[in-house]
C-alpha positions as CSV (number, residue, x, y, z in Angstrom):
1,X,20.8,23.1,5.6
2,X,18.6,24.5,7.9
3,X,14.6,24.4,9.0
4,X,12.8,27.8,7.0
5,X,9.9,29.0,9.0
6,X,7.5,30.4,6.7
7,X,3.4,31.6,6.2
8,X,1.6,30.7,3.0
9,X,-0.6,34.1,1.8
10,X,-1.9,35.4,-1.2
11,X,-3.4,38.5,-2.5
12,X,-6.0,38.2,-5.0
13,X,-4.8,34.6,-5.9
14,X,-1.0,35.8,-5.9
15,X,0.7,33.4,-3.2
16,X,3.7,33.8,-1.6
17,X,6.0,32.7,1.7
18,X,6.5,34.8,4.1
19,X,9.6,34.3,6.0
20,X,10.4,36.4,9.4
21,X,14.2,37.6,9.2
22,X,13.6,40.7,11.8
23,X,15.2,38.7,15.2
24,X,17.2,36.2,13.1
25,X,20.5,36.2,10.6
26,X,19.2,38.2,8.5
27,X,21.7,37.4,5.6
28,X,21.7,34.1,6.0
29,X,18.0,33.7,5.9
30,X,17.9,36.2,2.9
31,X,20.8,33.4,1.1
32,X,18.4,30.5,1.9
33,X,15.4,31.8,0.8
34,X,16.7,32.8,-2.8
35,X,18.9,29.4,-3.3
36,X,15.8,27.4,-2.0
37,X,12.8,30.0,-3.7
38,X,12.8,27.7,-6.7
39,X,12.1,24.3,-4.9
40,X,10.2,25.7,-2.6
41,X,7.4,27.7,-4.8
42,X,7.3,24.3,-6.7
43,X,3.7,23.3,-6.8
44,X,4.3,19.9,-6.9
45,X,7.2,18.9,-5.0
46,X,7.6,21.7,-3.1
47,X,5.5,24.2,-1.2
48,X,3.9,25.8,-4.0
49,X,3.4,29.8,-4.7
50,X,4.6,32.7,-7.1
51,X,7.5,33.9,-5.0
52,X,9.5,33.7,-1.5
53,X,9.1,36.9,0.5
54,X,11.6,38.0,2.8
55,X,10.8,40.7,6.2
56,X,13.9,42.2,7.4
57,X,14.8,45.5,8.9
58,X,15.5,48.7,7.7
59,X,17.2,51.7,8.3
60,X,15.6,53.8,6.5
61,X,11.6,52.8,7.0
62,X,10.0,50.4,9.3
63,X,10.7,47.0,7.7
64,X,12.4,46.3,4.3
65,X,10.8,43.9,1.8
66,X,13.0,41.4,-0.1
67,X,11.0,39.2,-3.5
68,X,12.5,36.3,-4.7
69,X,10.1,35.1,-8.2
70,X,9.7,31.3,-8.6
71,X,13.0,31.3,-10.6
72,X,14.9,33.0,-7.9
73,X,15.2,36.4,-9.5
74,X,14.6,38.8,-7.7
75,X,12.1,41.6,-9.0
76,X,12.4,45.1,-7.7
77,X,8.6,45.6,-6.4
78,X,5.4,43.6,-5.8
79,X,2.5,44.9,-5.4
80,X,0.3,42.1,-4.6
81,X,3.3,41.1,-2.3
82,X,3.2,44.2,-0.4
83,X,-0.1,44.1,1.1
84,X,1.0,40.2,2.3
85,X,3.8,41.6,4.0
86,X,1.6,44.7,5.3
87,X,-0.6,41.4,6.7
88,X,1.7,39.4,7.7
89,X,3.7,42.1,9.8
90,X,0.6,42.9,12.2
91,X,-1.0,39.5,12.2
92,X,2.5,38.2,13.7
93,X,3.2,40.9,16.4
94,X,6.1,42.4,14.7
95,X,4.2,45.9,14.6
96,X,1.1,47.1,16.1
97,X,1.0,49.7,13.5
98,X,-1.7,49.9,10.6
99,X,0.7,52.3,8.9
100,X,4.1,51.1,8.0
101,X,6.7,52.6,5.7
102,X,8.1,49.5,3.7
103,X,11.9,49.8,2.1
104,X,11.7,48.0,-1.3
105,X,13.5,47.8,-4.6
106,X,11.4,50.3,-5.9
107,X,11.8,53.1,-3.3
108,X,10.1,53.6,0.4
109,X,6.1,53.0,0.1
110,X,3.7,53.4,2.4
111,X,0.6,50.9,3.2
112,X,-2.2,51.4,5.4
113,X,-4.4,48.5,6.8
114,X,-7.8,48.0,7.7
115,X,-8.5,45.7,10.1
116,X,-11.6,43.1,11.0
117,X,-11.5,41.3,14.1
118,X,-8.2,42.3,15.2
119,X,-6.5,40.6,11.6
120,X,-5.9,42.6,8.5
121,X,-8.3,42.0,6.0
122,X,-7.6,44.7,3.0
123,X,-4.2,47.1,2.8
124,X,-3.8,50.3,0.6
125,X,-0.7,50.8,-0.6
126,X,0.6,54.5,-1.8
127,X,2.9,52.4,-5.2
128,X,4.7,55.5,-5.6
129,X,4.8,57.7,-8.9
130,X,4.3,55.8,-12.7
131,X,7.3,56.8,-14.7
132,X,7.2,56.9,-18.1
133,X,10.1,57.8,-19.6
134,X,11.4,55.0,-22.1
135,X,14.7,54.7,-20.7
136,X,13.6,54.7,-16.8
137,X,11.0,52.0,-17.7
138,X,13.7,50.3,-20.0
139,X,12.5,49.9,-23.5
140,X,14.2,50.5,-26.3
141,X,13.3,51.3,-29.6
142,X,14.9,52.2,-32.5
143,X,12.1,55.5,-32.8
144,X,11.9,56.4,-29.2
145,X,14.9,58.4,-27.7
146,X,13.3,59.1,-24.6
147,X,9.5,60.3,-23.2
148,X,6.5,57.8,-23.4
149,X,6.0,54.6,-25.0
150,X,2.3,55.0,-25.8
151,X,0.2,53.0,-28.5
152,X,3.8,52.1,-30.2
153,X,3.7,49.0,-32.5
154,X,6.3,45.7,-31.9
155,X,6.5,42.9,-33.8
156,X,6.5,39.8,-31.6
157,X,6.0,36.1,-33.0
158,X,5.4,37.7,-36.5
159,X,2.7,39.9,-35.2
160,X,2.3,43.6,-35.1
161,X,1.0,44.6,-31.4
162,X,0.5,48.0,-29.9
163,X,2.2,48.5,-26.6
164,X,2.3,51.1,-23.6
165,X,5.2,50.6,-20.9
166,X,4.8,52.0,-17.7
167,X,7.0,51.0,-14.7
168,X,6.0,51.2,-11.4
169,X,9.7,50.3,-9.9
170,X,9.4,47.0,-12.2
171,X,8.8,47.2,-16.0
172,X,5.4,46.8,-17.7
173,X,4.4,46.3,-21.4
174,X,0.7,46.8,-21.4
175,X,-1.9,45.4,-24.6
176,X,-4.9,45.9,-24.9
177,X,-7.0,42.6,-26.7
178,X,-10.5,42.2,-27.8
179,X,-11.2,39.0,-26.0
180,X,-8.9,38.1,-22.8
181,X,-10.1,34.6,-22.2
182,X,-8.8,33.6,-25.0
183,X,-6.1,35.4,-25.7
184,X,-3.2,32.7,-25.9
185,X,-0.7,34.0,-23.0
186,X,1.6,30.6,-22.7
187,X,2.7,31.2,-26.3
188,X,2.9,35.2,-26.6
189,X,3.6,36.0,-23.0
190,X,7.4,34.5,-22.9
191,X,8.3,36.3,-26.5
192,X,7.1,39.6,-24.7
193,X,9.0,39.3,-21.2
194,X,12.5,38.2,-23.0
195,X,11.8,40.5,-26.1
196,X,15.3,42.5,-27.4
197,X,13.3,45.6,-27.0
198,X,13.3,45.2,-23.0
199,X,16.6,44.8,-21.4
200,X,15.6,43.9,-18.2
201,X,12.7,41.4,-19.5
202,X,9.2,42.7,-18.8
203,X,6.2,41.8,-17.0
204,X,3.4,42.1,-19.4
205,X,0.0,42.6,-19.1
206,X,-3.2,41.5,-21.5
207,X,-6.1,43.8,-21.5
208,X,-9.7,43.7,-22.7
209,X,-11.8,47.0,-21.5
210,X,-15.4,46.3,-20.3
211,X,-15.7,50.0,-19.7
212,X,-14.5,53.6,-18.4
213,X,-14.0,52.6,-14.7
214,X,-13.4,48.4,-15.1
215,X,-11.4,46.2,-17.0
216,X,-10.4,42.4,-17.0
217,X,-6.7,41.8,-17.1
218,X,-4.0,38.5,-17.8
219,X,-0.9,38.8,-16.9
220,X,2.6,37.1,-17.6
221,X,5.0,37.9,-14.8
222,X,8.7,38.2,-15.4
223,X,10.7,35.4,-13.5
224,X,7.2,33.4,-12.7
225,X,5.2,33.0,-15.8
226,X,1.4,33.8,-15.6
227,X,-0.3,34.2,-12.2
228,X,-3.4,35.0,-10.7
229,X,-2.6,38.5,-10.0
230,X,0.0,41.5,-10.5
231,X,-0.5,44.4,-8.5
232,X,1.9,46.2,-10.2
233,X,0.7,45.2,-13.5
234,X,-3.2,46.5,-12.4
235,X,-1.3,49.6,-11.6
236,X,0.1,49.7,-15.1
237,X,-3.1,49.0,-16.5
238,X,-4.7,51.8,-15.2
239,X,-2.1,54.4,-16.3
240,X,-2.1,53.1,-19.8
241,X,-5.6,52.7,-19.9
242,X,-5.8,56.6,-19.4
243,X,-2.7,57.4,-21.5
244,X,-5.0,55.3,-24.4
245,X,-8.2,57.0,-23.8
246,X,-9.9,53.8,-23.1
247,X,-10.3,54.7,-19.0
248,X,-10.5,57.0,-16.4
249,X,-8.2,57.2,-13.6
250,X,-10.1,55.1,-11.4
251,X,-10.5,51.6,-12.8
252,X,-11.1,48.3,-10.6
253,X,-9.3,45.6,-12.4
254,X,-10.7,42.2,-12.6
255,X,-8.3,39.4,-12.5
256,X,-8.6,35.7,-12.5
257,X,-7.8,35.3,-8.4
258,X,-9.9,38.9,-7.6
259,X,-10.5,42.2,-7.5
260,X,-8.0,45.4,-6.9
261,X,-9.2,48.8,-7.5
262,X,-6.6,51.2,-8.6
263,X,-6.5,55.2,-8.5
264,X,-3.9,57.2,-10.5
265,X,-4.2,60.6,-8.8
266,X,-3.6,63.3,-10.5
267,X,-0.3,63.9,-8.2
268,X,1.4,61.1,-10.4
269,X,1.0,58.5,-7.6
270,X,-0.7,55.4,-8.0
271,X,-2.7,53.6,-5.0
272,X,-3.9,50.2,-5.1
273,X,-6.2,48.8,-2.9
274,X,-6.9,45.2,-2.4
275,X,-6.8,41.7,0.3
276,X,-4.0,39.9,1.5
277,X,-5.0,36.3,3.5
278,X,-3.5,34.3,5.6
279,X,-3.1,30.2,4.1
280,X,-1.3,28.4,6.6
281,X,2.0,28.5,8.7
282,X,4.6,25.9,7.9
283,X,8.5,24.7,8.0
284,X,10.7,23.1,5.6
């Protein structure tokens, strides 16, 4: 078994390790890092963080980003992820550039950096377009043949809930609650994600609007349980906060480890904008 070379970062509470696979074997450091990405994101006998994050190269854009979740699935997009790796690329010297094309699961997307002292201290990150259509997302219900899943009821743990599913390379179930705090997400988060309704599971997000341009959001991640932040999910949030009525387009989203601000232009694309910071470099 060999040594992994990793950095600890997080976005907005979202923590990860970052492991360099540009001037090494590649696929062998890919293997490792999935077998090992559930011992190592153990937070108490292991290293501790929401997923394993792999920098390799591309063909087809600067760098390719691989995501292994706590489990050791591996999702097709992060968003909170992506500004890490944006980070992690120029803080290390593996790109001077402030703008990188990134090859992901979810298509080629683009992040640009702002820097402070020399270090990146925020990235925005062009998420691509929201799609919408019921079987791109996947959800399937016994009324919906195809087009939008908005405001639809689902009955999950004996409850009727209203739900809007959005993916943005990754599925999302979106719900919109009175009270966030205390909305209990350990129970009805894991009867949403592995719900018959989504075949690939979902990440789903719990909503409660403060107003327009601002929300506060809970999320429970496929593959990783409930974190501090989904990029992806804020993303989400803000499409089906529009789709609803209940927001704008511009919406910053309040989560419990920060702040991302989220635009859904009117082009269909999404951009999030948010930090990504350095922990601590380490080897296992």
């Amino acid at each position: 078994m060999c040594n992994l070379k990793f950095t600890k970062m997080h976005g907005a509470g979202n923590d990860f390790l970052l492991v360099d696979a540009t001037s090494q074997n590649c696929d062998h450091l890919v293997r490792v890092a999935q077998e090992r990405a559930a011992a190592l994101c153990d937070r108490r006998f292991g290293v501790g963080g929401d997923g394993v994050i792999v920098v390799s190269p591309s063909t087809r854009a600067d760098f390719r980003m691989r995501v292994f979740n706590s489990d050791g699935s591996e999702p097709e997009m992060c968003g909170n992820g992506i500004r890490c790796f944006a980070k992690f690329v120029h803080d290390k010297g593996l790109s001077s550039k402030t703008q990188l094309d990134v090859e992901t699961g979810a298509g080629v997307l683009t992040t640009h950096s702002t820097l402070s002292g020399g270090f990146v201290s925020t990235v925005e990150v062009d998420m691509g377009e929201a799609h919408l259509d019921s079987a791109e997302i996947p959800v399937v219900l016994p009324d919906v043949k195809s087009g939008p899943v908005v405001s639809r009821q689902l009955d999950v743990a004996g409850q009727e809930w209203a739900i809007t599913c959005v993916s943005m390379g990754n599925p999302h179930c979106v719900v919109f609650v009175d009270d966030v705090d205390a909305f209990p997400l350990a129970q009805i988060g894991p009867q949403f994600e592995n719900h018959a309704v989504f075949p690939r599971r979902t990440n789903t997000e719990f909503v409660q609007v403060i107003s327009p341009s601002e929300v506060r959001m809970r999320v429970w991640e496929r593959g990783a349980g409930e974190t501090l932040a989904c990029g992806t999910g804020a993303c989400a949030v803000t499409v089906a906060g529009s789709l609803n009525g209940k927001t704008g387009r511009q919406v910053l989203v309040h989560l419990a480890g920060g702040d991302l601000a989220i635009h859904w232009r009117e082009d269909n694309h999404v951009i999030m904008t948010g930090p990504a910071v350095s922990v601590f470099d380490g080897e296992v």
